[in-house]
Each structure stands twice: as C-alpha cells, then as structure tokens.
N, C-alpha and C positions, 0 to 999 in steps of 0.2 A: 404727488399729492397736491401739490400747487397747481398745476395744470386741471388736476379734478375739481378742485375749489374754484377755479377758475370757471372754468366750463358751468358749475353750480349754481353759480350767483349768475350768468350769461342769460339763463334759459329769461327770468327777468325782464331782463333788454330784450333779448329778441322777440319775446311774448308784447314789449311796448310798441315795436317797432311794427308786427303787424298791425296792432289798434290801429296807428298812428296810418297806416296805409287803407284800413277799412273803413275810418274815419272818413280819408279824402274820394275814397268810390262813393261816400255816402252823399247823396244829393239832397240842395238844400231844399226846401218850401217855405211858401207863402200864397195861404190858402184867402180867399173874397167872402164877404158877407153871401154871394149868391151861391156859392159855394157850399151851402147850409141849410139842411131842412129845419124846418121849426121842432126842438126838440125839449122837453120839460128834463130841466137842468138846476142843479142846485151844489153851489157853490161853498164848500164843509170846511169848515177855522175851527180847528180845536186849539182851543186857547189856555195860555196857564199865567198871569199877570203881565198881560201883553197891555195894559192901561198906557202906555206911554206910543204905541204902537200901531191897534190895532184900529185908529181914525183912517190915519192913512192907505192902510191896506182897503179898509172898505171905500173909501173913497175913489179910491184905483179902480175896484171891482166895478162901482157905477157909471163910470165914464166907458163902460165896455160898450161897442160896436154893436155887440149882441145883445139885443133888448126885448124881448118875446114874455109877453105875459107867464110864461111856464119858468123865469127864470127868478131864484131865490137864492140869495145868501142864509147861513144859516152857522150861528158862532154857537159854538159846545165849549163851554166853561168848565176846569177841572180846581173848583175851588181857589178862583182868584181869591189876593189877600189885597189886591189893590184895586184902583179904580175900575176896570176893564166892564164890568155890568153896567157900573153908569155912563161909561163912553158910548156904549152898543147901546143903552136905551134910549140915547137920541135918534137913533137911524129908528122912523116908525117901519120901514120896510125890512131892517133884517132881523129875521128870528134868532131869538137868544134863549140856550135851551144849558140849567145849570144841574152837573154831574149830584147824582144822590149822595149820601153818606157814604155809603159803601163803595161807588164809582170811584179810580182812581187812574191816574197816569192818562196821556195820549191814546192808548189802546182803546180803553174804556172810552172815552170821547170822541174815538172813531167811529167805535161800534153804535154807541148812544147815536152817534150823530146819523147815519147809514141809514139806522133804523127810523128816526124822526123825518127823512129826507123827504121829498115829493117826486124831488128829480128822478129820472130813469138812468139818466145821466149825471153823474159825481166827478167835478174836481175838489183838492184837496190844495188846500196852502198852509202856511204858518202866521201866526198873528201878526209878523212882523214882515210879513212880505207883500212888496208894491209888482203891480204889473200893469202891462201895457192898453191900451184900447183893443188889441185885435188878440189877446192873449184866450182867449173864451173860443172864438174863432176858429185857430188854428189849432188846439187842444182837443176840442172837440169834432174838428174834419177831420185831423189826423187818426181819431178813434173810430169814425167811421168811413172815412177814403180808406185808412188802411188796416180795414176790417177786422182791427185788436180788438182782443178782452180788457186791455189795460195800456194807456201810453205813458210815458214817463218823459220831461222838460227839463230843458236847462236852465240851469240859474247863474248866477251872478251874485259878488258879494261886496257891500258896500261897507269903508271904513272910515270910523269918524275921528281920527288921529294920522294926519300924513305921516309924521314920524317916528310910526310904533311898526316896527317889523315884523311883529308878530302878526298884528292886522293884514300888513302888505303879505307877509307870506299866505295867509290864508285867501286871497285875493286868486294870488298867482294858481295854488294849489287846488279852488275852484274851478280855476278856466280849465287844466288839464285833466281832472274829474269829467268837466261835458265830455271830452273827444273818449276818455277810457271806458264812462259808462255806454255810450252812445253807441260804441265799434263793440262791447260786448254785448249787446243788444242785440243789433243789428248780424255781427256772425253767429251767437248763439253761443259764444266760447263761456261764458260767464254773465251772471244778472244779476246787476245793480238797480238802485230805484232811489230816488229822491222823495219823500212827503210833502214835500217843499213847493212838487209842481209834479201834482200825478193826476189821473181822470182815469175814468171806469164807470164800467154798468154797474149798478143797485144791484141788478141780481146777480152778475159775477159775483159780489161780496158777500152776499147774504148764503148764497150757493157754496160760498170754501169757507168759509166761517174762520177766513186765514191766522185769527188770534187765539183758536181755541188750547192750541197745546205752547203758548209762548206769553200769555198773558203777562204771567210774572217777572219775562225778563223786558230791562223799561226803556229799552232803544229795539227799532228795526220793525215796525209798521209797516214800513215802506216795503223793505227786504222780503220780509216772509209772506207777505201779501205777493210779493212777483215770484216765489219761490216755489209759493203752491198751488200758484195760476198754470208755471212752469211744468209741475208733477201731474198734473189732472189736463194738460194737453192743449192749453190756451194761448193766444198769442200775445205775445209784449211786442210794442212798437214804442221808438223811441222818435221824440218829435222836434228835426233839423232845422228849426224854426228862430231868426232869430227875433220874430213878433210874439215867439213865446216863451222868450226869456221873464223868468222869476228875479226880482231883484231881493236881497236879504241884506243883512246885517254880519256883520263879521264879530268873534266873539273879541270881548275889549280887552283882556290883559292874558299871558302865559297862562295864569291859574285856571282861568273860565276854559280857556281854550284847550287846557290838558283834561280837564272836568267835560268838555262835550266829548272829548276822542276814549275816556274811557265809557263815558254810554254807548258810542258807536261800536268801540271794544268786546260790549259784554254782550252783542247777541253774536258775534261772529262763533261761539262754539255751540250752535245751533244752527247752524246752515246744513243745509242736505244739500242742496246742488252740487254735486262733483265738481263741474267747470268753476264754480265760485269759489270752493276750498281750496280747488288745485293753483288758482292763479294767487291764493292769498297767501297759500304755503311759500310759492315761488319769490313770492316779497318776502317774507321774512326770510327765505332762506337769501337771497339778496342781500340783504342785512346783514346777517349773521358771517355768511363770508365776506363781508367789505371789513367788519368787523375783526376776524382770525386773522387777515392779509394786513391790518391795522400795526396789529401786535406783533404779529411775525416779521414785519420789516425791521422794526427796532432791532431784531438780535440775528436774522437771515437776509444776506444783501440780496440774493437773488430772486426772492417776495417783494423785494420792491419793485422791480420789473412788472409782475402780473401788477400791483397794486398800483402804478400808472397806467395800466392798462385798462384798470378796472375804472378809474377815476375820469379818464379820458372820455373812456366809450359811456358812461352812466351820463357823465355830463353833455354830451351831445344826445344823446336818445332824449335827456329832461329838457334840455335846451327847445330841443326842436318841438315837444309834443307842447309844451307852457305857450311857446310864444304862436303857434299854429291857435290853440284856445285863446291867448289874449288877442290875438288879431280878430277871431270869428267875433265876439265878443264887444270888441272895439275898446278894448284897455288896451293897456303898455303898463311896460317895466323894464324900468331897466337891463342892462346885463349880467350887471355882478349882481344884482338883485333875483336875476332867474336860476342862476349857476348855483346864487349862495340860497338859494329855497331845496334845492338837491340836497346838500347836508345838512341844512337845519329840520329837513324830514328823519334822516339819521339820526341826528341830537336828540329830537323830542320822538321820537321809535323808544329809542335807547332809555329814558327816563319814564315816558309810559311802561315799559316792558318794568323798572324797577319799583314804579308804585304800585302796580300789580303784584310783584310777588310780593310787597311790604305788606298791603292789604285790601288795596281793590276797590276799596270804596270812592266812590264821589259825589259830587254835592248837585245839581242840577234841578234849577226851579224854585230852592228853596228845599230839595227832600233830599234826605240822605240814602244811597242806592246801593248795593255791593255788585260786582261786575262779576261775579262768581265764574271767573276765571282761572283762578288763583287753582282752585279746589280741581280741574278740569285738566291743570300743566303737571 
C-alpha cells in the first residue's frame, strides 16, 4: 500500500519534471518593430476599482514601440466605487466605456469590451498591470509569426512589503506558473491562460462566444476562453518573450490571497479539457498522499522511509522548476525561501480545501461570490 501511494503522488513529479524539460526545448524570442505589419489593435482593461492603479498601467501602454494610428486603449468599468473614471478621464486618448446596470463581473466587461473594440487585433491586461515598451510588439508577432487564434504571456509579480512571506511566496509561485503554463501549451498536455497578458482576433471571440455557458461562475476568462478555442480546433501559442513580460501586483495579506485562490478555485469544476483535469487531479492527489504518508509515519516507521522520499524528490523537482522561472525572469530568492514555498503550497492547499467545505464563499472586489464547489465534492 505504501509503495502504491507512493508511486500515486510520483506521477505529479514526473508530470513537473517533463514541463520543466519542455520548458528548456522551448526557445526564446524577441521579435523588431519591423517585424510588424501595421495592424488596428486595441488594447481591453477591464477594470474594477483600479483608481489607485490603473495611471500607471496606462502610462506603460503609451510609451509602447508600437504607435500606428489603428492602436487604442480602451478601459471597461465594472461599477468602480472609487476614483478609477476620473483617473481614465484625464487620458483624452483612452476610451472609457462604463458596464450597464445589469453588466456585471470581468466576463461581462470582456464581452462589453470585444464588442466596443475597433481593433481586429485584442490584448487584454488588468488595471493594475505595467508593461514594457516592446510588450505590444512581441504579443502581437508572436500572434501572427505563430499563426495562433490566441497567445498567452508571462507575468511577473511585484511586492510591496520585503518582509511578508506571503507576498514573497506568491512571487516565487509566479515564476514557476510561466515555465508550467508555457510547456503545457507548447506540448498540448494541458491549457492554461493568464488574463493578465493574453491577445487574439475580434473574431476569434466573437466567433466562440467562450462566456456563454460560464457567465455565472466569477473567475476563469482567461481559461474557458483557451479551453474552447482548444475544442473548436484553434491554436494557442504561448509567448517566450522576456519583452513580454506583464508586471502585477502580488495580493497584500493571507486573507486577500486565500480570497483570490478560491476565485481561481471555483471555475476549475467546469473545465472540459481532459489534459487540464488530469493534471489537476494529479495535484491534488499529490497532496492528499504527502498528506496519508504524513499521519502514517507517526504510528508506522516504515512510512517514514517513502515519506523522505517523497520530501526529497518534491523538493528538488520545486527547487529546480522555481529557481529555472526566477532566473528567466531575472528575480531571486533565496533557498530556504524556495524549498519553504513547496510546503506553504501544502499549508494553504490544506486550509483552502477547509474553507470550501465550511462554505465556499469569498469576498473579491468588494462582491461576495460562492465558489460552488462545495455542492460539486
């Protein structure tokens, strides 16, 4: 039975350790201004009281490379309560377009937003994300050098407390997200997607109408958009750029931060991609056996054996994937800092997995959500 558990929680590791090798076949780019037809582009911010925020994002956007009469920013408002209309109505150049009555969530100010576009060509960000001069650039050759329906960018998270761990773990926990989504992309084994830093055709979206059967659940934009690009025979390319790195924000205390992972939580029981549930399954079963090997050493000495084993090898597969992301990247962290982000994924697994069955809800933007998860286990 040890040996089976053993072998259970393994498939895990071995499933990181290919990323981690498809990751490093995957070659980087960096694509030139001349490198780029003139193409009508419109740059979509759906916003939700980004007032403290969303100057500098736009700011970043106009110092872009790519400066072609065809190109527009363009912020979709989902009922800020603070300043964010009056920040956006000093820029006379970016259009500001605010959600009806009835409009609500990210979704709805996708769609709003798609629909009001000009561009033919769409990136998406978040209100509180900075990006580079050549970010437009390489987002947009990478969509069509590599003749995607949809490319998907990495990001980067920025913390504004050195000595909150929490922040730092989310840091870390980013850098190794680029290299997992990017090698699931790339092999096709599973699709992931970012909001944060994605681009696509107008009429790809308009075409899958990818929110029609998920409106209600209030995370995964990003997801069911590549999911059902995926099912209808389109290509995802993910973009090894690092001129097209997304900078963000890292969320500020435990609470915020268990509050964003059960939004991200609550559309995973709506995934159709097989590769994407099988490798999610393989996490948590990961978990759950580090877990039984946990408790079982205490009263069986010979569980202790697999349960350094398990400890060893988890920690060198994280070891190596973390510090491979924070090198591309160009962060660091320490080592008891990379090691100790392996089990504080554990910790906070463990406590999300308990406030779901409590009751599910969380709090995000200001709205109260239920992760309708609970009803689903």
């Amino acid at each position: 039975m040890l040996l089976f558990l053993t072998l259970i929680g393994s498939v895990y590791i071995l499933v990181q350790l290919f990323l981690w090798f498809t990751w490093n076949r995957t070659a980087n780019i960096s694509l030139n201004i001349k490198d780029l037809p003139q193409l009508s582009l419109t740059v979509l911010i759906p916003v939700r009281d980004e007032g403290k925020n969303i100057a500098a994002c736009i700011d970043s956007i106009l110092k872009q490379s790519y400066a072609y009469d065809g190109f527009e920013i363009l912020v979709v408002d989902d009922h800020s309560s603070d300043e964010t209309a009056e920040v956006v109505s000093q820029y006379s150049m970016v259009k500001y377009l605010a959600l009806g009555p009835n409009q609500h969530g990210k979704k709805a100010a996708i769609n709003a937003g798609v629909k009001e576009a000009a561009g033919e060509i769409i990136l998406t960000l978040d209100g509180d994300c900075i990006v580079g001069e050549n970010w437009v650039i390489n987002m947009v050759g990478s969509l069509i050098g590599k003749s995607a329906d949809i490319v998907v960018g990495p990001l980067v998270l920025q913390g504004k407390s050195q000595g909150n761990y929490v922040q730092k773990y989310q840091k870390i926990e980013q850098a190794a997200l680029n290299i997992i989504n990017c090698a699931g992309l790339v092999s096709r084994t599973f699709y992931s997607s970012n909001g944060a830093n994605m681009g696509f055709y107008r009429k790809t979206f308009l075409e899958l109408n990818p929110f029609e059967s998920n409106a209600h659940i209030a995370s995964g934009d990003d997801v069911f958009f590549v999911h059902k690009a995926v099912a209808h025979g389109m290509k995802i390319a993910y973009v090894k750029a690092k001129k097209a790195i997304v900078s963000t924000w890292v969320q500020p205390n435990f609470e915020s931060f268990l509050n964003q992972r059960l939004r991200w939580a609550s559309k995973s029981k709506a995934y159709v991609h097989v590769g994407t549930n099988w490798y999610l399954y393989s996490f948590i079963a990961h978990n759950i056996v580090f877990l039984i090997l946990i408790i079982l050493s205490i009263v069986h000495p010979l569980s202790r054996t697999y349960l350094f084993y398990f400890i060893i090898s988890k920690s060198i597969m994280d070891y190596i994937i973390i510090r491979t992301g924070l090198w591309w990247t160009g962060q660091n962290a320490m080592t008891r800092e990379i090691i100790g982000a392996s089990y504080f994924q554990f910790f906070y697994a463990s406590i999300l997995l308990y406030r779901i069955l409590k009751q599910g809800e969380f709090t995000w933007k200001g709205r109260l959500n239920n992760s309708n998860i609970k009803k689903s286990l």
